[in-house]
PAMAR-311881 format. One record per residue (C-alpha): residue number from 1; residue in one letter; y, z, x. Coordinates in nm, 3 decimals. Layout:
N
<atom NUM,"A",<Y,Z,X>>
...
This chain:
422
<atom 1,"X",<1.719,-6.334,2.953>>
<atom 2,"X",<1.787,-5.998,2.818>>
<atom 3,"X",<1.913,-6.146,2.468>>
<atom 4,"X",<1.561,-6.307,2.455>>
<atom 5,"X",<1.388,-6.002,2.537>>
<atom 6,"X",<1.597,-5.801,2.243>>
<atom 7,"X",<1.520,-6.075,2.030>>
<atom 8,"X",<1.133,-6.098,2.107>>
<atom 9,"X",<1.124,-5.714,2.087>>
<atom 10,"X",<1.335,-5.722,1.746>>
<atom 11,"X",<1.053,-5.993,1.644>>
<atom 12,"X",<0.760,-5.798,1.709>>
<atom 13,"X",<0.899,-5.505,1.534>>
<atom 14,"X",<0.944,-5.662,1.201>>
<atom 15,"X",<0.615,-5.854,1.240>>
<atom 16,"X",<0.417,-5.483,1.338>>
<atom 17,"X",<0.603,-5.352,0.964>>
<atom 18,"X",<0.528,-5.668,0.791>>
<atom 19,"X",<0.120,-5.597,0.896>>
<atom 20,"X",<0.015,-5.403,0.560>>
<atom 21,"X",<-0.306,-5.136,0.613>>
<atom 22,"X",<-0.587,-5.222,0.388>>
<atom 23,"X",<-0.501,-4.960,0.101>>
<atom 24,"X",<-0.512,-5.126,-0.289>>
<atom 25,"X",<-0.378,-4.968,-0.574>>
<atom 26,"X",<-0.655,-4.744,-0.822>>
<atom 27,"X",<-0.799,-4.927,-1.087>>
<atom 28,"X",<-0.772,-4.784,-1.407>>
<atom 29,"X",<-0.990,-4.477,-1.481>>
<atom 30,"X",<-1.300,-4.492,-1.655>>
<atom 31,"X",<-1.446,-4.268,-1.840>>
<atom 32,"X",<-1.369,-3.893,-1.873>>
<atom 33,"X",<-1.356,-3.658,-1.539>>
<atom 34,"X",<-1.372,-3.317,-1.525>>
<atom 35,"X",<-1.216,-3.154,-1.211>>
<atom 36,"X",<-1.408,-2.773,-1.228>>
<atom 37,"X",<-1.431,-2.442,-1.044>>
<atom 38,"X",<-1.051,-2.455,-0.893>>
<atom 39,"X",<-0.768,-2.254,-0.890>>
<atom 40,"X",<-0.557,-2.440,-1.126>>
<atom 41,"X",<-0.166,-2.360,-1.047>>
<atom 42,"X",<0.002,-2.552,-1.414>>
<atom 43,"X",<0.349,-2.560,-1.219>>
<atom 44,"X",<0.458,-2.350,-1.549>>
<atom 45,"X",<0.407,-2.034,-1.364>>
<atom 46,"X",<0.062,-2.011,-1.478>>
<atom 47,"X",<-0.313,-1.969,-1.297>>
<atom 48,"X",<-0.597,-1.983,-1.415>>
<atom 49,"X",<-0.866,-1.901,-1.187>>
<atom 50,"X",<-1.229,-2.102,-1.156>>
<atom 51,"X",<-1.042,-2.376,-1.412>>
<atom 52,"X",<-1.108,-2.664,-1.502>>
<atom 53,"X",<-0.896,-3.005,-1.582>>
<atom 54,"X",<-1.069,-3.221,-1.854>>
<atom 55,"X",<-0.862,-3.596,-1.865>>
<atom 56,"X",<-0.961,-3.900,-1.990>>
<atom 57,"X",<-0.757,-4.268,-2.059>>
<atom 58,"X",<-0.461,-4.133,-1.798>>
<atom 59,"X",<-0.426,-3.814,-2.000>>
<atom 60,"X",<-0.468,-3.445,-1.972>>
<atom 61,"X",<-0.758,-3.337,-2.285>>
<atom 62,"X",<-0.810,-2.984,-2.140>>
<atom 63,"X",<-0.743,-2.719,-1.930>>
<atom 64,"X",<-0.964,-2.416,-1.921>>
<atom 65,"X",<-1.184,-2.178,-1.771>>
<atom 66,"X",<-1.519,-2.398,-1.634>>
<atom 67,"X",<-1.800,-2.453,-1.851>>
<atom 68,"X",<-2.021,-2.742,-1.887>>
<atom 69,"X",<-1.883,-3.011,-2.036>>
<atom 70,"X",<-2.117,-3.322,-2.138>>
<atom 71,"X",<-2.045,-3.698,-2.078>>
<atom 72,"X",<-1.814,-3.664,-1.792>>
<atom 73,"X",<-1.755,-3.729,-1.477>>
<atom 74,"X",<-1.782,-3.396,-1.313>>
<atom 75,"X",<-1.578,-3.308,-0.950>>
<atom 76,"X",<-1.703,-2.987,-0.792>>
<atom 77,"X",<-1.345,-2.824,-0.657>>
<atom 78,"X",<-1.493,-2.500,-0.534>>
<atom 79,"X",<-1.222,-2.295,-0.352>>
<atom 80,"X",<-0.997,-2.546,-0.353>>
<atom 81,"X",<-0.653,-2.564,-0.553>>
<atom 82,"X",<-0.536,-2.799,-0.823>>
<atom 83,"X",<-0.176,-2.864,-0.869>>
<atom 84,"X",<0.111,-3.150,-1.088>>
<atom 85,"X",<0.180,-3.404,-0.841>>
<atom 86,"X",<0.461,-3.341,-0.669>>
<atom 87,"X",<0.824,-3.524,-0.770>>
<atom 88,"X",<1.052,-3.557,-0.530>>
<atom 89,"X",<1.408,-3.582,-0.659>>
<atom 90,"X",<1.615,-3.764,-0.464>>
<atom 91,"X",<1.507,-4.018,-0.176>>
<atom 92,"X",<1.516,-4.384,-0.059>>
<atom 93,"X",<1.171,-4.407,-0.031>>
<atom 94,"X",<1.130,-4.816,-0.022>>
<atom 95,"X",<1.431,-4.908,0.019>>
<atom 96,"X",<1.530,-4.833,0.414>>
<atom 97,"X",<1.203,-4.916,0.583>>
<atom 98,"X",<1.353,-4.804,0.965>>
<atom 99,"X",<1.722,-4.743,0.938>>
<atom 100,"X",<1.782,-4.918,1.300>>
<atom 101,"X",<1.633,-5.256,1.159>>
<atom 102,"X",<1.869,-5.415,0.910>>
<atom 103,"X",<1.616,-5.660,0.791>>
<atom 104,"X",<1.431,-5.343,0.658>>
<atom 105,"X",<1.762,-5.173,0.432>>
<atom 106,"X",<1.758,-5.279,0.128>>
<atom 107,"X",<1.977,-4.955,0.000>>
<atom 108,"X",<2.323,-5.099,0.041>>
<atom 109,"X",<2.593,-5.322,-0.198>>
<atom 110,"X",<2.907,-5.432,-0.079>>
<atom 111,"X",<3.192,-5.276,-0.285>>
<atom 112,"X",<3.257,-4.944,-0.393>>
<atom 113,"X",<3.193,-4.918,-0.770>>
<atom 114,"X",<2.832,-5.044,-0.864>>
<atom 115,"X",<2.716,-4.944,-1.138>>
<atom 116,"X",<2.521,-5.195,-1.230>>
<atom 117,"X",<2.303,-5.208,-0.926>>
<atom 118,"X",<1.943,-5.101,-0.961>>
<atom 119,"X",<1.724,-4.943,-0.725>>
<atom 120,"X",<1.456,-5.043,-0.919>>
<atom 121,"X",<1.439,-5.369,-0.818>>
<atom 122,"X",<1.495,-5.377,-0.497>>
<atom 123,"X",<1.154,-5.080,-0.437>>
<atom 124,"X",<0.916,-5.243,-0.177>>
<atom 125,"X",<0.593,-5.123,-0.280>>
<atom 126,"X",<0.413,-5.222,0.078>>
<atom 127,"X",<0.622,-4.963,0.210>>
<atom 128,"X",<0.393,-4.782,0.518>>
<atom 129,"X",<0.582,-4.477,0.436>>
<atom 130,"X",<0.450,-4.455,0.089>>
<atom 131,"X",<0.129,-4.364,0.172>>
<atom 132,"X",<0.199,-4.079,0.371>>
<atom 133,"X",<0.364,-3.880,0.116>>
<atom 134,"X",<0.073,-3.958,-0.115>>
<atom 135,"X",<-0.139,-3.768,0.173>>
<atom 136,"X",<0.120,-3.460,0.115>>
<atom 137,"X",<0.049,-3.400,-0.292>>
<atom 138,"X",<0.387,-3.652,-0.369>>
<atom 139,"X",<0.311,-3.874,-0.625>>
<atom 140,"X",<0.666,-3.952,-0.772>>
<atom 141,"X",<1.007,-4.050,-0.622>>
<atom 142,"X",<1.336,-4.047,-0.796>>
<atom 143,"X",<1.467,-4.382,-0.558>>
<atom 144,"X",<1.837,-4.414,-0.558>>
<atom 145,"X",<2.042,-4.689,-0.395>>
<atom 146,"X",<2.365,-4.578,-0.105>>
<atom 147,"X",<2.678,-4.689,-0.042>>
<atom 148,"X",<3.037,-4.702,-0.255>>
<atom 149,"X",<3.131,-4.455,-0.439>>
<atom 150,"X",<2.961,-4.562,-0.752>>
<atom 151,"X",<2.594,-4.650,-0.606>>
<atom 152,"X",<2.424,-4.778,-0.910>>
<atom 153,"X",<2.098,-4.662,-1.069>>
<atom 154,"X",<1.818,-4.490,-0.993>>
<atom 155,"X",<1.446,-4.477,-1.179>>
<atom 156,"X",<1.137,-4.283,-1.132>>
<atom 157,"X",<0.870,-4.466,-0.963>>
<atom 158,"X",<0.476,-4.401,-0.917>>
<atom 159,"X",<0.383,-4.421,-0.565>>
<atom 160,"X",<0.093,-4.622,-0.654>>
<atom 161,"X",<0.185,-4.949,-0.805>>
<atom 162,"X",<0.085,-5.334,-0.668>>
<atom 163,"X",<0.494,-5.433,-0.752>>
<atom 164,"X",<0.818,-5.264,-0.843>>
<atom 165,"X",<0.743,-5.343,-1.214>>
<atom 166,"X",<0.417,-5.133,-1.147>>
<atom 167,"X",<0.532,-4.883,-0.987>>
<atom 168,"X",<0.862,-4.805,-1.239>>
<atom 169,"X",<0.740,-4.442,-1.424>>
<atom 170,"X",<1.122,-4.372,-1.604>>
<atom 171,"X",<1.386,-4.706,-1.569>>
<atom 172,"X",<1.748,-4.650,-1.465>>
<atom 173,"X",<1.712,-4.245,-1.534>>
<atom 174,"X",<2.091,-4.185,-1.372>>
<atom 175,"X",<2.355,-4.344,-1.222>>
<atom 176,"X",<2.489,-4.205,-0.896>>
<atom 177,"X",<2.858,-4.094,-0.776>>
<atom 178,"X",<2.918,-4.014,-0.384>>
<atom 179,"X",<3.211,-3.736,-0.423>>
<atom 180,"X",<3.466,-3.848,-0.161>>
<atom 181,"X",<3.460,-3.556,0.129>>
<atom 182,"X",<3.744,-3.274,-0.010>>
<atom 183,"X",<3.812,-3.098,0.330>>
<atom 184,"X",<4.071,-3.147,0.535>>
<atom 185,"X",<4.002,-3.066,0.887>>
<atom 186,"X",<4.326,-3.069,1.064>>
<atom 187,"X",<4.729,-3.093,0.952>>
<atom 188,"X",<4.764,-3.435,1.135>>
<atom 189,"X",<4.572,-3.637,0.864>>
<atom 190,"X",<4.500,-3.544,0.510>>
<atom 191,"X",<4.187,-3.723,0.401>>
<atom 192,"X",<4.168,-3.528,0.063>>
<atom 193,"X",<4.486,-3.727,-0.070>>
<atom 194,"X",<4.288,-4.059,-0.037>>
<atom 195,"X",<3.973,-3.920,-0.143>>
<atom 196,"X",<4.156,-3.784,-0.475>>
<atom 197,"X",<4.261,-4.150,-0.500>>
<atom 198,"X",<3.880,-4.305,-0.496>>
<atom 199,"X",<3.808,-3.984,-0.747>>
<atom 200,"X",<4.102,-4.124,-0.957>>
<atom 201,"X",<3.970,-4.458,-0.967>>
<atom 202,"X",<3.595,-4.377,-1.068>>
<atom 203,"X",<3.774,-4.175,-1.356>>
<atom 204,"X",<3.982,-4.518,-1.433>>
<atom 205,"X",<3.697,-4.665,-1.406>>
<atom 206,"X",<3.515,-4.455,-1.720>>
<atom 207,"X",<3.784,-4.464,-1.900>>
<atom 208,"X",<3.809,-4.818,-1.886>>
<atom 209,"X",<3.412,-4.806,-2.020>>
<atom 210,"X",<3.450,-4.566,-2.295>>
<atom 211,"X",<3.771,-4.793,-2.457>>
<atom 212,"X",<3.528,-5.127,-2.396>>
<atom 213,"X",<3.200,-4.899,-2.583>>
<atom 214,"X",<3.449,-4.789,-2.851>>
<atom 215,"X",<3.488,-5.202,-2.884>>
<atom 216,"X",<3.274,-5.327,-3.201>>
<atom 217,"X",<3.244,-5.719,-3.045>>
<atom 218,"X",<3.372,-5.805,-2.689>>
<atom 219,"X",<3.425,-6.152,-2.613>>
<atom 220,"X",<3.307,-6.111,-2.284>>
<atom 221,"X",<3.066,-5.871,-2.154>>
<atom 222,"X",<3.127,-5.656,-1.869>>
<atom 223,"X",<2.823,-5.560,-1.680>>
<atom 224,"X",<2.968,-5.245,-1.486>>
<atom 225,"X",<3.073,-5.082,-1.800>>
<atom 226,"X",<2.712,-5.178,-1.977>>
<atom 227,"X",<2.544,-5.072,-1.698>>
<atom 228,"X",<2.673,-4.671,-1.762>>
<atom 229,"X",<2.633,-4.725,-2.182>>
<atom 230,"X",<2.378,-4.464,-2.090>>
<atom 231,"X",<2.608,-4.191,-1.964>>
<atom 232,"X",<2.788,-4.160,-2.306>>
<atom 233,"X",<2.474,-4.162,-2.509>>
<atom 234,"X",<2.309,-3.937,-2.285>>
<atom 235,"X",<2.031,-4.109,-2.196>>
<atom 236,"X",<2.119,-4.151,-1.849>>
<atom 237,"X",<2.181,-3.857,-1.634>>
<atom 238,"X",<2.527,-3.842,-1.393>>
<atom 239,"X",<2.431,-3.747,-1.055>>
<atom 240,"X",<2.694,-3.604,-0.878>>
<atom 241,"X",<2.629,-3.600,-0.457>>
<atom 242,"X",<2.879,-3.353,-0.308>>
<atom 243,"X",<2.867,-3.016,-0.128>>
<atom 244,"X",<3.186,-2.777,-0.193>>
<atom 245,"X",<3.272,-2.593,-0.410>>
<atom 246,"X",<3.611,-2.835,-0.507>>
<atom 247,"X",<3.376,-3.105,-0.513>>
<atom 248,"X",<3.146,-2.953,-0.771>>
<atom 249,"X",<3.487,-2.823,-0.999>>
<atom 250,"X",<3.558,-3.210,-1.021>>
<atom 251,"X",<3.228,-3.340,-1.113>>
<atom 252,"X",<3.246,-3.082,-1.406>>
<atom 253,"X",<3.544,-3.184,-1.509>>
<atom 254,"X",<3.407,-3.579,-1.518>>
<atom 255,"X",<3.118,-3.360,-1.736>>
<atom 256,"X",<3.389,-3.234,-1.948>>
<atom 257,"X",<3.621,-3.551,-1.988>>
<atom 258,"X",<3.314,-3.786,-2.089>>
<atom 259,"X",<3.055,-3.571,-2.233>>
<atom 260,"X",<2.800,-3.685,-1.950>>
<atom 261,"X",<2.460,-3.487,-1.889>>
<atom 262,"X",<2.562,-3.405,-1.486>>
<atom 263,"X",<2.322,-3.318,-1.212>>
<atom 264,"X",<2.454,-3.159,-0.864>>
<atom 265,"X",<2.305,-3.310,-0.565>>
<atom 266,"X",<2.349,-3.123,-0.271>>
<atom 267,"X",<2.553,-2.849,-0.387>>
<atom 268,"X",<2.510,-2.623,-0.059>>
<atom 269,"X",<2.821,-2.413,-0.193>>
<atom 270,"X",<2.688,-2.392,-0.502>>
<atom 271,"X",<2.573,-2.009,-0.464>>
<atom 272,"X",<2.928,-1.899,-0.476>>
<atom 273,"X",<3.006,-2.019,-0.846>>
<atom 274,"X",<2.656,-2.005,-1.055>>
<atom 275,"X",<2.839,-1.860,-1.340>>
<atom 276,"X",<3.062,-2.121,-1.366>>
<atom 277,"X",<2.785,-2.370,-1.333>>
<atom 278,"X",<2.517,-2.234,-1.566>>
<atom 279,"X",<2.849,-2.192,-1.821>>
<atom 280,"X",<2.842,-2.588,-1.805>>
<atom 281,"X",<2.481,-2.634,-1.768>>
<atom 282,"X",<2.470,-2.794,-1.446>>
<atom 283,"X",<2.168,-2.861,-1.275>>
<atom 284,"X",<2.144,-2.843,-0.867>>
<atom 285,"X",<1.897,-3.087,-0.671>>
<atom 286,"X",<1.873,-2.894,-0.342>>
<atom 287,"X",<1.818,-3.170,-0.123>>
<atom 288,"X",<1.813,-3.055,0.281>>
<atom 289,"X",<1.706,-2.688,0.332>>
<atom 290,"X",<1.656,-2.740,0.702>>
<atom 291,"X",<1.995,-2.732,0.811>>
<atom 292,"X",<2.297,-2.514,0.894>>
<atom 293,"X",<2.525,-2.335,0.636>>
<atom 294,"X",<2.847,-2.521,0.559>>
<atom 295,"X",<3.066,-2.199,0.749>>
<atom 296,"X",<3.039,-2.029,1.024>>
<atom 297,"X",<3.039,-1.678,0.854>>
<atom 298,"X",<2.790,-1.790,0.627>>
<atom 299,"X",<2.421,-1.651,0.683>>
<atom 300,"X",<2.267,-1.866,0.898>>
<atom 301,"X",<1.985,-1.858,0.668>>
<atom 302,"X",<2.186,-1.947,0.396>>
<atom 303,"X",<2.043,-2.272,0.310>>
<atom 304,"X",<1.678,-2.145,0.290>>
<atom 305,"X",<1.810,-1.894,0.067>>
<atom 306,"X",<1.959,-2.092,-0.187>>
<atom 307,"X",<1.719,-2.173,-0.408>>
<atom 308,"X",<1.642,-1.816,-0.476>>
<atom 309,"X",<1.996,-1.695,-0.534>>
<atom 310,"X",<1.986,-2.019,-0.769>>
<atom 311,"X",<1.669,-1.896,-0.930>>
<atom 312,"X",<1.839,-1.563,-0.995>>
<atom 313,"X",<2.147,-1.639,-1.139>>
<atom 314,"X",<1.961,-1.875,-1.387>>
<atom 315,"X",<2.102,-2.175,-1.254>>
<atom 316,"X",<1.877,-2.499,-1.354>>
<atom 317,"X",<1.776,-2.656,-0.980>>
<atom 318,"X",<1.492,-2.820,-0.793>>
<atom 319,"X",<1.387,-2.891,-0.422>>
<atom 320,"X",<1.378,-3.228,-0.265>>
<atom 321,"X",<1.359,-3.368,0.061>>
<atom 322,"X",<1.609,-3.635,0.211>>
<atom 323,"X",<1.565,-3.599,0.588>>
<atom 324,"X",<1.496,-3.948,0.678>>
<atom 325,"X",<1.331,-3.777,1.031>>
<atom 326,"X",<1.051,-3.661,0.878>>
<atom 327,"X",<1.037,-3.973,0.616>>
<atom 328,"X",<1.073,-3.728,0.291>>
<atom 329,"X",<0.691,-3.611,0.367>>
<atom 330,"X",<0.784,-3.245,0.414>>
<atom 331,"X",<0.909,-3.175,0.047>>
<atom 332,"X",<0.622,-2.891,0.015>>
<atom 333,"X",<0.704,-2.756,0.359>>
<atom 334,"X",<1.063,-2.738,0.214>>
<atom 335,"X",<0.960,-2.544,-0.086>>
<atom 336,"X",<0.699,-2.315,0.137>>
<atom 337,"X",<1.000,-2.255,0.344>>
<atom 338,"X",<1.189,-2.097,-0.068>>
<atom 339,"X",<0.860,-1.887,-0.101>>
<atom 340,"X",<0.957,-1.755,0.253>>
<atom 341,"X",<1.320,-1.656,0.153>>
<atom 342,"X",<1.260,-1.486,-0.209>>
<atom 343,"X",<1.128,-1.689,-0.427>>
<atom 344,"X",<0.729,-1.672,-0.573>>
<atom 345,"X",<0.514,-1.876,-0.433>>
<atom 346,"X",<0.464,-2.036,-0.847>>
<atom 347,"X",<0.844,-2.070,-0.894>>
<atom 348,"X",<0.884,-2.251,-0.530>>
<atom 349,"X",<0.598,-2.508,-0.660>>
<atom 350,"X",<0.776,-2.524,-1.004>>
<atom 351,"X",<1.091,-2.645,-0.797>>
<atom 352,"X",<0.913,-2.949,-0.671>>
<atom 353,"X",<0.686,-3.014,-1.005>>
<atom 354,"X",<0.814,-2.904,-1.334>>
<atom 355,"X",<1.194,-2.785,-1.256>>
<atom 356,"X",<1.215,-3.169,-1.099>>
<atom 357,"X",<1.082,-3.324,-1.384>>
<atom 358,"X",<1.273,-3.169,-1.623>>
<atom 359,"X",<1.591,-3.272,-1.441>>
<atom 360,"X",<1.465,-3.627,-1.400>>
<atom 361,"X",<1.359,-3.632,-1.797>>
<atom 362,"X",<1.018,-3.724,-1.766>>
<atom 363,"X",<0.895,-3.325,-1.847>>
<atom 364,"X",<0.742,-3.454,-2.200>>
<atom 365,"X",<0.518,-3.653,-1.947>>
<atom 366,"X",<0.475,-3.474,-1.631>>
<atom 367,"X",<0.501,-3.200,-1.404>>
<atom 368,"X",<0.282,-2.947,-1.529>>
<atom 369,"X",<-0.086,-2.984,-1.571>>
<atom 370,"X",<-0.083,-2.935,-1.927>>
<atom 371,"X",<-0.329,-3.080,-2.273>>
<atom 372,"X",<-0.158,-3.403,-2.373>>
<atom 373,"X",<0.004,-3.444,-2.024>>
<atom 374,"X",<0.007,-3.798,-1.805>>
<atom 375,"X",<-0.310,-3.685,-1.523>>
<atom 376,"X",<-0.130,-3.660,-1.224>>
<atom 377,"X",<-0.305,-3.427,-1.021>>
<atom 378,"X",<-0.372,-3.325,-0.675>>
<atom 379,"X",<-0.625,-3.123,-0.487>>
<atom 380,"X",<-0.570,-2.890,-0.171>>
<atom 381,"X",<-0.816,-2.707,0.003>>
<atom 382,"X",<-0.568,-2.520,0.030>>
<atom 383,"X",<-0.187,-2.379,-0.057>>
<atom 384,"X",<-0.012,-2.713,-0.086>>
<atom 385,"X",<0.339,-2.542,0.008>>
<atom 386,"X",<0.184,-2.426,0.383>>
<atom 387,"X",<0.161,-2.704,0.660>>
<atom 388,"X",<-0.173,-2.569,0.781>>
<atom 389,"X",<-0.360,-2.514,0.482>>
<atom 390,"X",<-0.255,-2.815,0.296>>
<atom 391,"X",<-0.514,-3.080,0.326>>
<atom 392,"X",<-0.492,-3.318,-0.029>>
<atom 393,"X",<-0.834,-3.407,-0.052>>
<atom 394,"X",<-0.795,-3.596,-0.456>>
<atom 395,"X",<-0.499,-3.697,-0.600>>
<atom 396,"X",<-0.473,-3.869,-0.935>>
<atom 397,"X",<-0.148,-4.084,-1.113>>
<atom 398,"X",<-0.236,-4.141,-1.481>>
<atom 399,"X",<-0.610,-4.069,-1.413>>
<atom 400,"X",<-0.673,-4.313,-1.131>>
<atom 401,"X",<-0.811,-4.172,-0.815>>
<atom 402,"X",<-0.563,-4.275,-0.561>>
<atom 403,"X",<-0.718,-4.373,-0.182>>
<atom 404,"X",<-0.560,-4.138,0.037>>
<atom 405,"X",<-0.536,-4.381,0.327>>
<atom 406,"X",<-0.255,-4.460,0.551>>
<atom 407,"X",<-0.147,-4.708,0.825>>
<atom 408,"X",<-0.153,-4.368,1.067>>
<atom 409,"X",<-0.467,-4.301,0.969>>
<atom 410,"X",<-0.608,-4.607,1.043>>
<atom 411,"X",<-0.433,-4.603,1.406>>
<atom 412,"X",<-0.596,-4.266,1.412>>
<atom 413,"X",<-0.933,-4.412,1.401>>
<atom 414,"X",<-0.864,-4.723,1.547>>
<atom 415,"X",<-0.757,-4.546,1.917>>
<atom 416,"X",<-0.936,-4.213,1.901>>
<atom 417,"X",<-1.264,-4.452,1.966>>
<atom 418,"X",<-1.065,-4.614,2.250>>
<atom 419,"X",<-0.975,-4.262,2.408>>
<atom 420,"X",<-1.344,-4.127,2.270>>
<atom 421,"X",<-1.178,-3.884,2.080>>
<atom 422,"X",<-1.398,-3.611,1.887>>
């Protein structure tokens, strides 16, 4: 009896996820719309008060003080703020539905050097968490795949797409190396000797690729070493996901060895050598704020400070958001929570908008609201980084007014008539 219960209850589960809210993808915009009388906040560092955002076709055609402005579509935004849609750097977002349901993981390969996987592919746009981050100003997700060493790919997707193909904003952007853990805890075991093994056999591993890419013909083709052609001609980006100090020396001598364009993710101890990091041009994605400090005579406000003593020593960085807890919807709380410990509140919104999209590579594109920009755009009543002002009342991708509807929502409206809620 009780396996039948578990399996009726494991049943209803998936069946409750596989029931999708009524919420479509945006059509394609029509006409020109002119978004007027806001506090416009670029994501450059600039304001321009009682603006006014001008796009037309999916593109940005003006930003300026408000005036009237014929044949368009015009938004009254009076007292509220306009911002870039927000980017968040590194996530799972459709790919691990509920972690406690395998059926719903799709983040995982077997093995532990997998290049050629792609997140991509595997991104379930009917994912009910989707929605709710759309709700929060987050229009863009960096989605990269977990397990191995070697994960695979990631790409930039639009969180507002009918299909993966849809939804794909910047295709196989990086590919993804989990730093085995260099600590060693006690003098009974010694887990950094094996973990300097796996690190020795990822740098075997490129190696192996740059001799087959030096090849002019190959008689067979090998589709881990094509899948990182893009490291060596810099079009991909190597994301490095490690914390120490140690950890961060080795992925810059990977940067070194193979001439890769490397990206820090994590990088809690990465306050302690910003010299030596800005020297290589190493960019941090500072991805959990709301935790503790790696040691216990660090401050333990240490992690809310780091983006500021990043942000002071020049070091290249952005915010992002991987507490699967709070299903990656907080990534403005995060950066409110930088404006609290030093920095402005422009260069905290530039971490999440134009400092991510810069790291990403999709800057030319996005992340500022700029002339000759893609329109992605939100509106706040109020400041988007503060959980009780922020209320996203428009949000655009490419010029298409997005619903801002979600499954909660819905069971919002659906019970507060059962409890006669107000």
């Amino acid at each position: 009896m009780k396996k039948i219960f578990l399996s009726i209850c494991l049943m209803s589960i998936i069946q409750t996820m596989q029931a999708q809210e009524t919420v479509y993808p945006a059509a394609p915009q029509q006409g020109t719309i002119a978004l007027t009388h806001a506090t416009i906040h670029k994501g450059n560092g600039e304001i321009v008060e009682d603006g006014m955002v001008l796009f037309s076709n999916g593109k940005i055609i003006d930003v300026r003080k408000t005036a009237p402005v014929a044949d368009a579509k015009v938004i009254d935004c009076t007292g509220k703020h306009i911002y870039p849609g927000l980017i968040s750097a590194a996530t799972n977002l459709g790919l691990n539905e509920i972690g406690a349901v395998r059926a719903t993981r799709d983040e995982y390969e077997l093995g532990s050097i997998n290049p050629n996987v792609r997140s991509a592919i595997a991104y379930n746009t009917d994912s009910k968490i989707i929605n709710t981050l759309k709700d929060n100003g987050i229009l863009f997700a960096n989605v990269i795949p977990n397990g191995g060493i070697i994960s695979g790919s990631s790409s930039v997707m639009q969180l507002d797409a009918w299909n993966w193909e849809d939804a794909v904003y910047k295709m196989d952007g990086g590919i993804h190396f989990r730093m085995p853990y260099l600590a060693r805890f006690s003098e009974n075991d010694d887990p950094v000797k094996d973990a300097m093994k796996k690190i020795d056999d990822v740098r075997l591993f490129f190696r192996g690729a740059k001799a087959y890419m030096a090849e002019q013909r190959h008689e067979h083709t090998n589709l881990k070493f094509e899948a990182v052609r893009g490291l060596f001609s810099k079009q991909q980006t190597f994301f490095v996901h490690c914390e120490l100090v140690k950890e961060m020396m080795v992925a810059v001598e990977f940067a070194k060895e193979f001439g890769f364009k490397t990206v820090i993710v994590g990088g809690s101890d990465s306050w302690k050598i910003t010299d030596y990091l800005k020297e290589n041009n190493i960019a941090i994605i500072v991805n959990q704020m709301h935790t503790l400090p790696n040691m216990q005579d660090d401050d333990v406000d240490l992690p809310y400070k780091l983006p500021y003593l990043l942000q002071q020593a020049g070091v290249s960085y952005c915010i992002s958001d991987q507490d699967e807890q709070n299903r990656y919807r907080n990534l403005p709380f995060n950066a409110g929570v930088a404006a609290g410990y030093g920095l402005t509140k422009e260069q905290a919104l530039q971490a999440i908008t134009l400092n991510a999209a810069k790291i990403l590579g999709i800057d030319d594109r996005t992340g500022s609201v700029e002339k000759g920009k893609d329109a992605n755009i939100v509106v706040s009543n109020g400041d988007i980084l503060d959980m009780k002002t922020s209320i996203i009342t428009y949000a655009f991708i490419q010029g298409r007014q997005l619903t801002l509807d979600d499954k909660q929502k819905q069971l919002y409206e659906k019970y507060k008539h059962k409890y006669n809620i107000n």
